[in-house]
PDB file of N, CA, C and O in Angstrom:
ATOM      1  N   UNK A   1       0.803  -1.189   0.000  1.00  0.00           N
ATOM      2  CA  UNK A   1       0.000   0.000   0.000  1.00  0.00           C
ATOM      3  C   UNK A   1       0.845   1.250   0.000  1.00  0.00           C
ATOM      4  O   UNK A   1       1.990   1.387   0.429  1.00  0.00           O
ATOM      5  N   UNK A   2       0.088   2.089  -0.539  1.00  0.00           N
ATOM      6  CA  UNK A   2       1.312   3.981  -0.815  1.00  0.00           C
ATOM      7  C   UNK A   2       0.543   4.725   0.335  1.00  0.00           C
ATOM      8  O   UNK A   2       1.186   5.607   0.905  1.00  0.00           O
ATOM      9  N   UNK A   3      -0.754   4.492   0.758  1.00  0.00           N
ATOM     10  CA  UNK A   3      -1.785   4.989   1.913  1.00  0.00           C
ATOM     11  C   UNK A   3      -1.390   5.451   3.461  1.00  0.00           C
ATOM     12  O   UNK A   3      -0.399   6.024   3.914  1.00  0.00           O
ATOM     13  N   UNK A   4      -2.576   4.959   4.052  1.00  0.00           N
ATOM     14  CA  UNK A   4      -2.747   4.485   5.387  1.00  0.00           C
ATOM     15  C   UNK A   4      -2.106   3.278   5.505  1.00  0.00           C
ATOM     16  O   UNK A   4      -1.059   3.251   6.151  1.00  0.00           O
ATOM     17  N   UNK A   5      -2.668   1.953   4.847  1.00  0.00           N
ATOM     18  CA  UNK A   5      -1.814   0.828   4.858  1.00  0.00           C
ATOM     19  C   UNK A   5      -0.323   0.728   4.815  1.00  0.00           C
ATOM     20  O   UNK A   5       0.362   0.336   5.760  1.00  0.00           O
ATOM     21  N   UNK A   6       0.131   1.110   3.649  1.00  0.00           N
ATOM     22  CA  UNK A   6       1.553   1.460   3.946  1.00  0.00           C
ATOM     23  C   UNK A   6       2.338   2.360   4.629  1.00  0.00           C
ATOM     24  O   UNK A   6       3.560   2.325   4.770  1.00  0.00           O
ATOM     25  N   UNK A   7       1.449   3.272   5.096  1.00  0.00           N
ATOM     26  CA  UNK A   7       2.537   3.929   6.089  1.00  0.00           C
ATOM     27  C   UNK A   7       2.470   2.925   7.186  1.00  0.00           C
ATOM     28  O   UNK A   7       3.564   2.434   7.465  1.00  0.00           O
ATOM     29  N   UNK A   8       1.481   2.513   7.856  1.00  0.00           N
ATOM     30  CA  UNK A   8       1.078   1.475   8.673  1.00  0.00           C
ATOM     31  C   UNK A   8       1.969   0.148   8.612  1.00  0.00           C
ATOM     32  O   UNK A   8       2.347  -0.335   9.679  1.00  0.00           O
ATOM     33  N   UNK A   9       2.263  -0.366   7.587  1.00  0.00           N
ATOM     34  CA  UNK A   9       3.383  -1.339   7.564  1.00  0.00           C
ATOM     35  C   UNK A   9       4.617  -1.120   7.708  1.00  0.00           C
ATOM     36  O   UNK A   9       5.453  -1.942   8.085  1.00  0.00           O
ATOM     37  N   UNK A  10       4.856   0.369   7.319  1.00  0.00           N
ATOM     38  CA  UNK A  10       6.362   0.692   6.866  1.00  0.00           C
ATOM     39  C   UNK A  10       6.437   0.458   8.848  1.00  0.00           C
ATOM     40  O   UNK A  10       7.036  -0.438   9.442  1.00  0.00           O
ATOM     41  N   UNK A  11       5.614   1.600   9.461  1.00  0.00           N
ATOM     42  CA  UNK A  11       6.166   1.686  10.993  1.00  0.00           C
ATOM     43  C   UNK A  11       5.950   0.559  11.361  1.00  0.00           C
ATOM     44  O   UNK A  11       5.919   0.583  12.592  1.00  0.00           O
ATOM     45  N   UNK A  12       5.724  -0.759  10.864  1.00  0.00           N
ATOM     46  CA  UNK A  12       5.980  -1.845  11.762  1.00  0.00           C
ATOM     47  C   UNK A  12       7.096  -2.488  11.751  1.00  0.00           C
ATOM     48  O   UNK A  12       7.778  -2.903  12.688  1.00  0.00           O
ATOM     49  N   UNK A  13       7.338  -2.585   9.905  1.00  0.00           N
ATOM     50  CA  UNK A  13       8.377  -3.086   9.800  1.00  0.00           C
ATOM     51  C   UNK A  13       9.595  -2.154  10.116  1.00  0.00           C
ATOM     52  O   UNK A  13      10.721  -2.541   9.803  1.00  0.00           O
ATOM     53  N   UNK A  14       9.396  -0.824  10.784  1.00  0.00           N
ATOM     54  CA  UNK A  14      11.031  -0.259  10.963  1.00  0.00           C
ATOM     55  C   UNK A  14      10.712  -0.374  12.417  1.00  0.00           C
ATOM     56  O   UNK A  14      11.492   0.163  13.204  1.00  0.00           O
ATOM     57  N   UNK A  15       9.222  -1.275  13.070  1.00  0.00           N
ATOM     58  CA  UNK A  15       9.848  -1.582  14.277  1.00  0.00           C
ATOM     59  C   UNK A  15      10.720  -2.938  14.538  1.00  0.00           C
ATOM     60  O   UNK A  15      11.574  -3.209  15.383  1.00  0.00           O
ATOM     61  N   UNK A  16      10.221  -3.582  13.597  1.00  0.00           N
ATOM     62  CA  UNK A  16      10.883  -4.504  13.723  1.00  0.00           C
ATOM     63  C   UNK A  16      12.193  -5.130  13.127  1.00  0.00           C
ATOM     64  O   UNK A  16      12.605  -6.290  13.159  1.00  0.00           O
ATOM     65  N   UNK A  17      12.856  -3.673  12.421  1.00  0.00           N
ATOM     66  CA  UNK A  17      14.179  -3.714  12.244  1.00  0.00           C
ATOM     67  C   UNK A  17      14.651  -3.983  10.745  1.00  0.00           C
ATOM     68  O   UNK A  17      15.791  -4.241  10.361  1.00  0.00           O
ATOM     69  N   UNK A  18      13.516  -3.860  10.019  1.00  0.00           N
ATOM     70  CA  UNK A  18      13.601  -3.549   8.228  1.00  0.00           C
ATOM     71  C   UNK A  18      14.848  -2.416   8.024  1.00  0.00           C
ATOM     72  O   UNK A  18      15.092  -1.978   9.148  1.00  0.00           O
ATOM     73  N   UNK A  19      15.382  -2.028   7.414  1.00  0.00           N
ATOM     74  CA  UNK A  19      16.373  -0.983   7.001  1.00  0.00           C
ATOM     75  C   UNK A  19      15.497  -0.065   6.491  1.00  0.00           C
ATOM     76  O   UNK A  19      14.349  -0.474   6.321  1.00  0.00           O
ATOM     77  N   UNK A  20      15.774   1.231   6.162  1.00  0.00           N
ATOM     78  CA  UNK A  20      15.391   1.979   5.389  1.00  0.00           C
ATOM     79  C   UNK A  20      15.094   1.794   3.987  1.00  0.00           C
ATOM     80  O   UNK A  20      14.005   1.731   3.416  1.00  0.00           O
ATOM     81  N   UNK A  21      16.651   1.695   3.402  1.00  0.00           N
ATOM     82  CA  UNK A  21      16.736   1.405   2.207  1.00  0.00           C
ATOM     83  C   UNK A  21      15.095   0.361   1.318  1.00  0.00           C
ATOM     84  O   UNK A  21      14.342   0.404   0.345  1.00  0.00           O
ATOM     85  N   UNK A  22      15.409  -0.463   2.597  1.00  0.00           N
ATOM     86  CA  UNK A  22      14.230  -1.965   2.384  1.00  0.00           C
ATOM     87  C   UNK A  22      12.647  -1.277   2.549  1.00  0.00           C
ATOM     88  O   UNK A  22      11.618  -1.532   1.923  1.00  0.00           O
ATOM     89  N   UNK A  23      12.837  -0.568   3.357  1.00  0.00           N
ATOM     90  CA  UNK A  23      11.586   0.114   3.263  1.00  0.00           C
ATOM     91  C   UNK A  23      10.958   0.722   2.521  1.00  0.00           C
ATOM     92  O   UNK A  23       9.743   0.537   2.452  1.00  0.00           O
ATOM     93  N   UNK A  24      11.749   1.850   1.556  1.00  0.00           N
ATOM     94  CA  UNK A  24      11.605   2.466   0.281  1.00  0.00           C
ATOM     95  C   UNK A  24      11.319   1.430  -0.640  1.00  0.00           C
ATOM     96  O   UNK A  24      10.222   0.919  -0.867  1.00  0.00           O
ATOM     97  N   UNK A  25      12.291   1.200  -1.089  1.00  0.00           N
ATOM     98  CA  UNK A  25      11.638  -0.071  -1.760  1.00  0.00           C
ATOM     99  C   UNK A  25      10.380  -0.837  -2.290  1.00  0.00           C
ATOM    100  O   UNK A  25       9.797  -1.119  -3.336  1.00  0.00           O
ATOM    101  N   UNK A  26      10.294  -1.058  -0.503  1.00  0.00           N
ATOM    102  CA  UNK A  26       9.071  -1.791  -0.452  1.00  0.00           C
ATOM    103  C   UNK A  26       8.019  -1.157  -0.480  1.00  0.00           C
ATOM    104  O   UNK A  26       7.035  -1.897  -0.492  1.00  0.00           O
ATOM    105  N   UNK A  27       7.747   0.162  -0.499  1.00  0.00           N
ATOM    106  CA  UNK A  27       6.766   0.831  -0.754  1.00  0.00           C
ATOM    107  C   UNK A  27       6.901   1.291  -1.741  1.00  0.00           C
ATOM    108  O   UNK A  27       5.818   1.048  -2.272  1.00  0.00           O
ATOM    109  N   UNK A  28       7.732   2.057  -2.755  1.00  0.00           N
ATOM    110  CA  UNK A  28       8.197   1.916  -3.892  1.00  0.00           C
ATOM    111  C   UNK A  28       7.312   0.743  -5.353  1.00  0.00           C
ATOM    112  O   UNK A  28       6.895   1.002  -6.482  1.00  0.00           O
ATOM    113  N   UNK A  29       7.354  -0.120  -4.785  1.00  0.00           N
ATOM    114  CA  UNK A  29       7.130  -1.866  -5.404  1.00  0.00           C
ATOM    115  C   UNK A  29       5.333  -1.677  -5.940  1.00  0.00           C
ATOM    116  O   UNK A  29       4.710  -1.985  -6.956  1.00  0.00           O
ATOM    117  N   UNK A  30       5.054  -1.136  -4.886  1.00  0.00           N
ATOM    118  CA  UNK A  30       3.051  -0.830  -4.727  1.00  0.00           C
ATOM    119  C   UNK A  30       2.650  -0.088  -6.107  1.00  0.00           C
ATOM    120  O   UNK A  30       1.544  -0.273  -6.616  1.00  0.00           O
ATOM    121  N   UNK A  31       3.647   0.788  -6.692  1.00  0.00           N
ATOM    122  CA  UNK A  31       3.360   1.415  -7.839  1.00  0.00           C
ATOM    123  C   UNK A  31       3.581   0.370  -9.252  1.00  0.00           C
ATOM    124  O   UNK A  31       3.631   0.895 -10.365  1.00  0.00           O
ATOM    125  N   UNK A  32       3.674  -0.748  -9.137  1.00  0.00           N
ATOM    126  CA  UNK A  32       4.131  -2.221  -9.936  1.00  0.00           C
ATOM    127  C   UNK A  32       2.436  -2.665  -9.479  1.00  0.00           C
ATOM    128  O   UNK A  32       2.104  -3.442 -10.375  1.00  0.00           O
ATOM    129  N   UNK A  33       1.884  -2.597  -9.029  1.00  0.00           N
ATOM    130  CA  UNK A  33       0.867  -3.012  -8.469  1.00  0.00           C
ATOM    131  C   UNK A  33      -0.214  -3.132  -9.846  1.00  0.00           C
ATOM    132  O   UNK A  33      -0.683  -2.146 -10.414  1.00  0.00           O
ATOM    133  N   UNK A  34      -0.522  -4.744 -10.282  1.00  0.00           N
ATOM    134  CA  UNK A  34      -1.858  -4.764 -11.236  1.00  0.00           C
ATOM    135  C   UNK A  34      -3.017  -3.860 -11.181  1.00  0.00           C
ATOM    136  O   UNK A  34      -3.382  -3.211 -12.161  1.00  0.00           O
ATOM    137  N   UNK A  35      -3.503  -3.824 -10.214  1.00  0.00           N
ATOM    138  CA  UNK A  35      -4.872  -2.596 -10.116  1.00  0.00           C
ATOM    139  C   UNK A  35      -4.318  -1.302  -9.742  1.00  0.00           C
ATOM    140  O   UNK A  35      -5.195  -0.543  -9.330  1.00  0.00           O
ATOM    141  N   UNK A  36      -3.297  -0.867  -9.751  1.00  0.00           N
ATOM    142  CA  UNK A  36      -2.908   0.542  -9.564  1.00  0.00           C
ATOM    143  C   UNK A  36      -3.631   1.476  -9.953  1.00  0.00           C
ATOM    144  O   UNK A  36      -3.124   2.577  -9.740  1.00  0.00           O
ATOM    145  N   UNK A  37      -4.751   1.498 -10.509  1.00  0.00           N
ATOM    146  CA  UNK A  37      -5.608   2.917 -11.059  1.00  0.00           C
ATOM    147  C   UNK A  37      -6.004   3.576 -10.173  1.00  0.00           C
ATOM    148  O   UNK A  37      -6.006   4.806 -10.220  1.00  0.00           O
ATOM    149  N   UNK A  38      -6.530   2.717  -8.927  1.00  0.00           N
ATOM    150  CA  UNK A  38      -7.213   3.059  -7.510  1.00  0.00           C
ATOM    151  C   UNK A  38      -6.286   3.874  -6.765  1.00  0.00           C
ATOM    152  O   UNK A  38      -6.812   4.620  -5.940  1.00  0.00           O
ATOM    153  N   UNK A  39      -5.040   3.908  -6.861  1.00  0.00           N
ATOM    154  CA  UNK A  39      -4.234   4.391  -6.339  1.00  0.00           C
ATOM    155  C   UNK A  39      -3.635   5.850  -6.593  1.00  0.00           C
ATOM    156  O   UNK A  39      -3.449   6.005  -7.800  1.00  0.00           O
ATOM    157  N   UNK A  40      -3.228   7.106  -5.746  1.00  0.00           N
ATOM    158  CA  UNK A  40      -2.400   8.035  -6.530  1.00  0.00           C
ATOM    159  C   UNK A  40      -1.305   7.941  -7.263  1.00  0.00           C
ATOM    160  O   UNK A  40      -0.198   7.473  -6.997  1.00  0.00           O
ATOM    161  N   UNK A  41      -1.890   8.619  -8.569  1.00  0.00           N
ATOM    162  CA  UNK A  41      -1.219   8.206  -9.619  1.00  0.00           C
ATOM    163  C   UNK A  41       0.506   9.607  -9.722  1.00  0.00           C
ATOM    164  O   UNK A  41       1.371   9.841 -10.565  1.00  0.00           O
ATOM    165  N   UNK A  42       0.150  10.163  -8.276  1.00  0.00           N
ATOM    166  CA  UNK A  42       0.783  11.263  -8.335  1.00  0.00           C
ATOM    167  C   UNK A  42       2.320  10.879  -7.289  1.00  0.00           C
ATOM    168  O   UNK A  42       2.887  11.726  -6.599  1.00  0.00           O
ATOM    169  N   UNK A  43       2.649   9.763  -7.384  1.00  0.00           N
ATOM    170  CA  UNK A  43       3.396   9.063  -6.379  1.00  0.00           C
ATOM    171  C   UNK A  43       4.658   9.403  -7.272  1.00  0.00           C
ATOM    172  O   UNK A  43       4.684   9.454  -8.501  1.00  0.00           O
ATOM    173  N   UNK A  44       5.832   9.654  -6.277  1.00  0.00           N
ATOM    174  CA  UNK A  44       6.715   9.973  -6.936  1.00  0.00           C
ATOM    175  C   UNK A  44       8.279   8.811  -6.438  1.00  0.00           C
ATOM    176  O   UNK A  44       8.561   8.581  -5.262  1.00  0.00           O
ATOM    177  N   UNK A  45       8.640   8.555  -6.984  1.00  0.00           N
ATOM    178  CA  UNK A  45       9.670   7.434  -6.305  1.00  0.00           C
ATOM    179  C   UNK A  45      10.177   8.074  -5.120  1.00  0.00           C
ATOM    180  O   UNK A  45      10.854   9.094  -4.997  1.00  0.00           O
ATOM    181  N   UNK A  46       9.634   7.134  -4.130  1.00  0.00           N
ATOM    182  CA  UNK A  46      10.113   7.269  -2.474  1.00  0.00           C
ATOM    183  C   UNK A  46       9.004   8.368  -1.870  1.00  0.00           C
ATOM    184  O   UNK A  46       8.995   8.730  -0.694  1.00  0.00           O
ATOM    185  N   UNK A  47       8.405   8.664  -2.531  1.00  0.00           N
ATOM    186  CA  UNK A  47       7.330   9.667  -2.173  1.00  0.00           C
ATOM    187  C   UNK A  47       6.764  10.104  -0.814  1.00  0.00           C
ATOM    188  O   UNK A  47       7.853  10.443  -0.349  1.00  0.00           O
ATOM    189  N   UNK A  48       6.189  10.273  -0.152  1.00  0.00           N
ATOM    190  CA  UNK A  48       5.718  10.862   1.405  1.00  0.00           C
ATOM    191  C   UNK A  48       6.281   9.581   2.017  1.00  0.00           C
ATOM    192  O   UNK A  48       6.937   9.610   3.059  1.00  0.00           O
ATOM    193  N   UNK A  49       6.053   8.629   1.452  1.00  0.00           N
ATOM    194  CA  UNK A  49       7.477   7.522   3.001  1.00  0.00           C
ATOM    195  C   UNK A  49       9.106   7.903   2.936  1.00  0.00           C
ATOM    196  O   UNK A  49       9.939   7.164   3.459  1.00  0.00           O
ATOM    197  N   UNK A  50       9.538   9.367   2.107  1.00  0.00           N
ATOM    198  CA  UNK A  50      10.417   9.401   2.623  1.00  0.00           C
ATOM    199  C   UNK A  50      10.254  10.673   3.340  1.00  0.00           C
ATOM    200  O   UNK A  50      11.234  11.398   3.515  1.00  0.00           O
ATOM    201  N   UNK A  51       9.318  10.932   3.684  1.00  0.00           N
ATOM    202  CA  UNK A  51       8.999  12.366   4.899  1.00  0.00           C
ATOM    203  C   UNK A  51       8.261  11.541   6.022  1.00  0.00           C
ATOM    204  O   UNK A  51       7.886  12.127   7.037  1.00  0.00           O
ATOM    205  N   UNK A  52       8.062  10.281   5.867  1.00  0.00           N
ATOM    206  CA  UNK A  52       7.950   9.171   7.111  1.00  0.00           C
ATOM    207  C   UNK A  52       8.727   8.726   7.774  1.00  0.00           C
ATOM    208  O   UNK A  52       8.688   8.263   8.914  1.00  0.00           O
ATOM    209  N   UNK A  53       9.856   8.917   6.714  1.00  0.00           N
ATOM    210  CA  UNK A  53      11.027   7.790   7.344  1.00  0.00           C
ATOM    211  C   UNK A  53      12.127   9.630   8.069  1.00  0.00           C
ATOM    212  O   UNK A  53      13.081   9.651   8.846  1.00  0.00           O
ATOM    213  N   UNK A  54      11.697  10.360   7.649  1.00  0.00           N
ATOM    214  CA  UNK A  54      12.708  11.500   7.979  1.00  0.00           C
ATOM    215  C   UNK A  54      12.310  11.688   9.048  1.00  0.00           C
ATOM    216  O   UNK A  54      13.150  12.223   9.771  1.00  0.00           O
ATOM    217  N   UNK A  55      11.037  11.413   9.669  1.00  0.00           N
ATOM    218  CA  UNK A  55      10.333  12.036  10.711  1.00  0.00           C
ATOM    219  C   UNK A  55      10.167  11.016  11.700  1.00  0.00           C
ATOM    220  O   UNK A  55      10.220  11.479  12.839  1.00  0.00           O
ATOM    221  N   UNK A  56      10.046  10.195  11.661  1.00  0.00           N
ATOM    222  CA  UNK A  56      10.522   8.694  12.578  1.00  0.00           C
ATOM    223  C   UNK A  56      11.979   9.309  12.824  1.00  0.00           C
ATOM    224  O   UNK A  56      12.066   9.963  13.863  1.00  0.00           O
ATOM    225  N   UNK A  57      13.176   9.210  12.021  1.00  0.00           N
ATOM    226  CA  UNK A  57      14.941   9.333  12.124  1.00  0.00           C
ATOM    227  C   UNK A  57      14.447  10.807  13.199  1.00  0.00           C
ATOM    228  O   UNK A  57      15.569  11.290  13.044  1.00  0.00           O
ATOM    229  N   UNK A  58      13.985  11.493  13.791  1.00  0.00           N
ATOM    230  CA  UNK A  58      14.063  12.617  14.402  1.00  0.00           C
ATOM    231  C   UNK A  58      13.845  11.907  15.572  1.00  0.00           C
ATOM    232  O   UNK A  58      14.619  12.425  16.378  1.00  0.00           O
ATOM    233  N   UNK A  59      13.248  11.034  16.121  1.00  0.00           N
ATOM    234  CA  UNK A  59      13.136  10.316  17.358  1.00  0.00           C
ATOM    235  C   UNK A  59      14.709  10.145  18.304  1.00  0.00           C
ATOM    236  O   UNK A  59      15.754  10.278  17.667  1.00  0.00           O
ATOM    237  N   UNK A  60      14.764   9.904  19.541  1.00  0.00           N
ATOM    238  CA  UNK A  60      16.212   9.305  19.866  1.00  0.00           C
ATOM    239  C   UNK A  60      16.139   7.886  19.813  1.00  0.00           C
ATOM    240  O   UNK A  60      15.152   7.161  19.692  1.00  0.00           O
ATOM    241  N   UNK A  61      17.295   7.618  19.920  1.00  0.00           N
ATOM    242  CA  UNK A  61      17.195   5.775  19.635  1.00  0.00           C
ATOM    243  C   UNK A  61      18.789   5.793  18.798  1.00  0.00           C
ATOM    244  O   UNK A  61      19.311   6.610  18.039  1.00  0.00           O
ATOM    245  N   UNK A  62      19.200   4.567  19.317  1.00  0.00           N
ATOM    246  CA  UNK A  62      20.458   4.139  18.550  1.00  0.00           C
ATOM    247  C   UNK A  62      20.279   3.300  17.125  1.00  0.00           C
ATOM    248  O   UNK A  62      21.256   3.028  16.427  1.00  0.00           O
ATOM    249  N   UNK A  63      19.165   2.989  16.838  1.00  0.00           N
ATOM    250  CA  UNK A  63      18.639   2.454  15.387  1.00  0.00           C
ATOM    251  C   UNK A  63      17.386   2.936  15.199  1.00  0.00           C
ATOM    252  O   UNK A  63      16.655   3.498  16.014  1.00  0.00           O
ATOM    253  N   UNK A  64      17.118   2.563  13.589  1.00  0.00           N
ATOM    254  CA  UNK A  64      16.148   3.267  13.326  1.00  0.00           C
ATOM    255  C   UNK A  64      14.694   2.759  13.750  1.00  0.00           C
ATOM    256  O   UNK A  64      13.652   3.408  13.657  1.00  0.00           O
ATOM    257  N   UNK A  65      14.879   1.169  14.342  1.00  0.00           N
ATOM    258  CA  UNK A  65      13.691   0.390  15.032  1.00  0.00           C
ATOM    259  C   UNK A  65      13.554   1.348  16.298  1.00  0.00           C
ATOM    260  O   UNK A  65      12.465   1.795  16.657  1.00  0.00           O
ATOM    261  N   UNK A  66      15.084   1.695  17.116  1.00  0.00           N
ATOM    262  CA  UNK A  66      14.577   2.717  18.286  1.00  0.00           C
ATOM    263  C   UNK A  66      13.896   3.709  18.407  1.00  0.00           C
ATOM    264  O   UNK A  66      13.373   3.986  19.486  1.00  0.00           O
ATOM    265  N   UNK A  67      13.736   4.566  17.162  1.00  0.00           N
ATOM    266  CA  UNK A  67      13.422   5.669  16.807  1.00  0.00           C
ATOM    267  C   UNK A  67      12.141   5.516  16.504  1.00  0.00           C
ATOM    268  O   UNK A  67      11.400   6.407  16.919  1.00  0.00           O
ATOM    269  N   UNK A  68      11.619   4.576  15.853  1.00  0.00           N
ATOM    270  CA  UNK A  68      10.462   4.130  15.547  1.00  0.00           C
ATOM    271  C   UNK A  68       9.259   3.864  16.829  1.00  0.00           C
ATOM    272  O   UNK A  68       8.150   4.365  17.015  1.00  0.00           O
ATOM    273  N   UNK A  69      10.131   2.736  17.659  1.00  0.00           N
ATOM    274  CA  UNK A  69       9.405   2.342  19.010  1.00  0.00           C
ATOM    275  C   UNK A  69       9.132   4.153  19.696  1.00  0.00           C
ATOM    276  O   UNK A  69       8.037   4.613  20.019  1.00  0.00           O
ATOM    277  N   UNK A  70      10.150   4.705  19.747  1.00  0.00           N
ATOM    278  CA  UNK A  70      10.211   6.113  20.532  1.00  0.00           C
ATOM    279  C   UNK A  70       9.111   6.807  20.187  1.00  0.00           C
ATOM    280  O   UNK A  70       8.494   7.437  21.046  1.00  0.00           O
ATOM    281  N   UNK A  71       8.769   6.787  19.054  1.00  0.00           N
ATOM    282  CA  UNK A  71       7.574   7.491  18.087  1.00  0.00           C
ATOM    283  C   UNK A  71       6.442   6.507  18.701  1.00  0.00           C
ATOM    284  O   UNK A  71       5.690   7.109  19.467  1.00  0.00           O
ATOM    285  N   UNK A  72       6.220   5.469  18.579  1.00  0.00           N
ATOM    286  CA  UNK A  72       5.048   4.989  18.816  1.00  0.00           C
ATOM    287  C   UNK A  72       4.631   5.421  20.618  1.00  0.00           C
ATOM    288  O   UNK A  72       3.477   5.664  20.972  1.00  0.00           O
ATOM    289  N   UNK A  73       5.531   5.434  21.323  1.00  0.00           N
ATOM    290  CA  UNK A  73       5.281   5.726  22.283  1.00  0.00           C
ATOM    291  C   UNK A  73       4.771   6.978  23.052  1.00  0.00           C
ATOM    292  O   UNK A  73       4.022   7.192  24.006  1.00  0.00           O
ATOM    293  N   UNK A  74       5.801   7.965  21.880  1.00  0.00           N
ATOM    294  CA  UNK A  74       5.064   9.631  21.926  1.00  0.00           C
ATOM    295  C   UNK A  74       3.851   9.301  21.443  1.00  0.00           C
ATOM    296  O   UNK A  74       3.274  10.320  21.822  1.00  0.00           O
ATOM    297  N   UNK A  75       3.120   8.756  20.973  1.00  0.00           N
ATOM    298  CA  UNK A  75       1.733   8.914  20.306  1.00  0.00           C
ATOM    299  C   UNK A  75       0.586   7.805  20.894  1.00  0.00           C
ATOM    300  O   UNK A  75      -0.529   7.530  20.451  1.00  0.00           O
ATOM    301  N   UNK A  76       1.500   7.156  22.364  1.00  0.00           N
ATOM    302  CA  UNK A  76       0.172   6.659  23.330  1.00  0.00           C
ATOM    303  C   UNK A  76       0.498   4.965  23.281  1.00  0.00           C
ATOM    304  O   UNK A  76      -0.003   4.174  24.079  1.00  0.00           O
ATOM    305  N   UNK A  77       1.390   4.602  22.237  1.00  0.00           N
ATOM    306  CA  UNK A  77       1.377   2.775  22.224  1.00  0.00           C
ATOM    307  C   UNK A  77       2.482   2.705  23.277  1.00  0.00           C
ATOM    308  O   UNK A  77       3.634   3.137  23.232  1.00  0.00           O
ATOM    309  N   UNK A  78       1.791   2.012  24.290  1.00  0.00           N
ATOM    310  CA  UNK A  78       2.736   1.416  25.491  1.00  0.00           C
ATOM    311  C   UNK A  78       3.818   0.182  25.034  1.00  0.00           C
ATOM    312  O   UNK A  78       3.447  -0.812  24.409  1.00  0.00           O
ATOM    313  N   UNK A  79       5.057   0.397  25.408  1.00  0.00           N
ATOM    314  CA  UNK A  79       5.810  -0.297  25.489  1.00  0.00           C
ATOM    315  C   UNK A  79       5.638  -2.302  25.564  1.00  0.00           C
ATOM    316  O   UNK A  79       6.233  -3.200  24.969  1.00  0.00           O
ATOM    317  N   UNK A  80       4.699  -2.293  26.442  1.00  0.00           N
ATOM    318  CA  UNK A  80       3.953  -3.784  26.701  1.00  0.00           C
ATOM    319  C   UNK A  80       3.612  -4.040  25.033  1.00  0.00           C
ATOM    320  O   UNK A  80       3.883  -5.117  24.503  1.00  0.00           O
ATOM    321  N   UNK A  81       2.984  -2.913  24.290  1.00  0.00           N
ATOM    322  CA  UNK A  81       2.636  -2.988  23.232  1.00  0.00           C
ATOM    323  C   UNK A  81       3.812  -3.839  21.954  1.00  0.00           C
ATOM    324  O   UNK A  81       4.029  -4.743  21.147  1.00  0.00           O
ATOM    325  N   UNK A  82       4.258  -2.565  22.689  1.00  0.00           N
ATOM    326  CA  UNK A  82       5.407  -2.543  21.405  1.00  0.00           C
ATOM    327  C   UNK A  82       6.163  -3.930  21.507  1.00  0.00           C
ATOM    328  O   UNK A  82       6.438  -4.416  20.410  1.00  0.00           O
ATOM    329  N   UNK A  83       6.592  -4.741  22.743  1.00  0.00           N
ATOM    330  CA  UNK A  83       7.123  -5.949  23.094  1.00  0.00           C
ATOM    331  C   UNK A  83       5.906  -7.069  22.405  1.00  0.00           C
ATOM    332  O   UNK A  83       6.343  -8.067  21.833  1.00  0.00           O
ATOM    333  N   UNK A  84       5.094  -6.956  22.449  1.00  0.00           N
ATOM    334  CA  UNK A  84       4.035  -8.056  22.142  1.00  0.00           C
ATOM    335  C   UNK A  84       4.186  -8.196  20.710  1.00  0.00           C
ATOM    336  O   UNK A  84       4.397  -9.239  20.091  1.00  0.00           O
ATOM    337  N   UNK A  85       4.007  -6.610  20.097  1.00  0.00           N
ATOM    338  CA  UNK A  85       4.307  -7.016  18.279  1.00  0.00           C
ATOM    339  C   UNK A  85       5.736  -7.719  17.776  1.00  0.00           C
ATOM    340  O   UNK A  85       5.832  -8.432  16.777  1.00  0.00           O
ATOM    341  N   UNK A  86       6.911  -7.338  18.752  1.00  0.00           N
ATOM    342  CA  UNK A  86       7.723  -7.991  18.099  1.00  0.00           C
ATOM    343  C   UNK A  86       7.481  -8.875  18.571  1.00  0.00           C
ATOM    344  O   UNK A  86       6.608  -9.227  17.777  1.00  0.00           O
ATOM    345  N   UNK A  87       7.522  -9.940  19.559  1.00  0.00           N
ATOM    346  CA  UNK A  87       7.553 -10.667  19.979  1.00  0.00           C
ATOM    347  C   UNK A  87       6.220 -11.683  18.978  1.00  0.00           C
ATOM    348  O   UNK A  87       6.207 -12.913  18.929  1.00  0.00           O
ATOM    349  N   UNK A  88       5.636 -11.144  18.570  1.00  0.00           N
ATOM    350  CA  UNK A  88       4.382 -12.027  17.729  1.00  0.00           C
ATOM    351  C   UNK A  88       5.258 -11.973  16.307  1.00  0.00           C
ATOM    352  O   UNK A  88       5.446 -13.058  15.757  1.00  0.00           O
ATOM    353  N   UNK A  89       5.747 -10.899  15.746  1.00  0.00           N
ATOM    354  CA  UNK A  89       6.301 -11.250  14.504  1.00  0.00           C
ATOM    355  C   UNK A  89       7.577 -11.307  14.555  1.00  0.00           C
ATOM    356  O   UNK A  89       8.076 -11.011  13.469  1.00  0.00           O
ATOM    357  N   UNK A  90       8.407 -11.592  15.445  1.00  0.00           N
ATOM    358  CA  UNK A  90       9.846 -11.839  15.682  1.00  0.00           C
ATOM    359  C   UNK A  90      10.513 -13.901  16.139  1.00  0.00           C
ATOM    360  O   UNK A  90      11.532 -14.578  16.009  1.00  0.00           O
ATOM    361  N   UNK A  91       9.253 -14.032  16.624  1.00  0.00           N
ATOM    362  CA  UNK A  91       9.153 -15.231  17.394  1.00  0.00           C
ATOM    363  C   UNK A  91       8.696 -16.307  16.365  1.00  0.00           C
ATOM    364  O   UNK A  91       8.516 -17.470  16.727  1.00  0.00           O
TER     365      UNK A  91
END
C-alpha cells in the first residue's frame, strides 16, 4: 500500500528492524501493483514515506527500530505494546 496501509506497515516493519533502504523499496514496489488505477497516480519514487522515514529518524534511539518504538510511544502505544508485536512477529 502507498496509503494508510503502507505507512502502517512501513512503521511496523522499521519496528521490527527492516532498514530503510528496504523500506523504500518496499513501498516503492506498490506502484508495480496490477490494479494501480485506484491508487495516486501522483506518487513519486520514495514519495511521502520518505517524509515518514525522515520524521521517525528525528526520534532518539540508537537504530532506526529505536526511533520508531520512541515514536510509537510519543503517540500513546505502550511499550507492553510494542514488546508483544515484536515478539508475535519476531518469534
Amino acid at each position: 500500500g502507498v496509503d494508510r496501509a503502507g505507512s502502517t506497515v512501513l512503521i511496523l516493519e522499521a519496528l521490527l528492524g527492516v532498514s530503510k533502504s528496504d523500506l523504500v523499496r518496499d513501498y516503492e514496489l506498490s506502484a508495480f501493483y496490477h490494479n494501480y488505477k485506484h491508487v495516486n497516480r501522483n506518487i513519486i519514487p520514495g514519495g511521502n514515506v520518505l517524509e515518514l522515514i525522515d520524521r521517525l529518524d528525528k526520534y532518539d534511539g540508537d537504530s532506526f527500530a529505536e526511533k520508531t518504538a520512541n515514536f510509537l510511544l510519543s503517540i500513546g502505544v505502550t511499550q507492553k505494546e510494542i514488546d508483544t508485536l515484536r515478539e508475535i512477529f519476531l518469534q
